[in-house]
N, C-alpha and C positions, 0 to 999 in steps of 0.2 A: 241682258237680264238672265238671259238662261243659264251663261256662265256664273253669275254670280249664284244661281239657286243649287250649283253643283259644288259649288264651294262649298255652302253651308252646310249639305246635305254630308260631304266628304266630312266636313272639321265635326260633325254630330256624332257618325258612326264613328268615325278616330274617337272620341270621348269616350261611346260608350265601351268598346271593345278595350279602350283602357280601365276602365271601371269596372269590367268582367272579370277581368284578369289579375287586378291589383286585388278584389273582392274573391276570386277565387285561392287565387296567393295565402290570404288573409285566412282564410277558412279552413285552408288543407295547414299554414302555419299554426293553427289554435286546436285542430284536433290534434296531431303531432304531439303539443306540447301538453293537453290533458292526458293524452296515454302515455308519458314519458313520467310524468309527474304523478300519475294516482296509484298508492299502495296500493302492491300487491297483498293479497294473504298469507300469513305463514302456512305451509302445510307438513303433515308428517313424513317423515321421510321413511319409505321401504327398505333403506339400507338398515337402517334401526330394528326394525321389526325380522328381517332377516339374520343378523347380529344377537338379538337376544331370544328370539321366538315366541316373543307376546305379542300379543295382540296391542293395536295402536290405542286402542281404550284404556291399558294399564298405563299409559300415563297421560293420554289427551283426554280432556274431557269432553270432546267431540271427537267423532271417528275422523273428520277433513285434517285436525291437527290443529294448532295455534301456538303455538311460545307461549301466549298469557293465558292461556286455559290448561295447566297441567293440573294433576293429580297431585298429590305428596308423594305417590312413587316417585311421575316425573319429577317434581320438584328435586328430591333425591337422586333421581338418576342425571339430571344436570349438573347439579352439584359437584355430581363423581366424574366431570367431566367425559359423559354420556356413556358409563361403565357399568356395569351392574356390580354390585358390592360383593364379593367372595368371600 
């Protein structure tokens, strides 16, 4: 009897340590795959503002920057493929 209560007790923890593991598997696979997968922000790039010597305001309409929040300058200055007009 004793042997047999060592059996069961073995094939239980065998289960659970499989169920840790495939469940830890499972968890580190689904965060991995949210941070791979959720946009980023656009932001303004420092080379631009270096390049032209305005300030990121004359064409973002937030200071962080956005592609879809310019100004009509930016607007214009994408345009010009990102040139200021002479």
């Amino acid at each position: 009897m004793v042997c047999n209560r060592n059996l069961w007790t073995s094939n239980v923890l065998g289960m659970a340590t499989r169920c840790l593991v495939v469940g830890a598997g499972a968890a580190i696979l689904a965060a991995s795959t949210i941070a791979l997968v959720t946009p980023k922000p656009v932001l303004a790039s420092p080379a631009f503002t270096a390049q032209t010597k305005l300030p990121c305001t004359r064409c973002h309409t937030a200071p962080a920057g956005g592609a879809d929040k310019l100004t009509d300058f930016g607007k214009a200055f994408k345009a010009n493929g990102n040139k200021l007009k002479q």
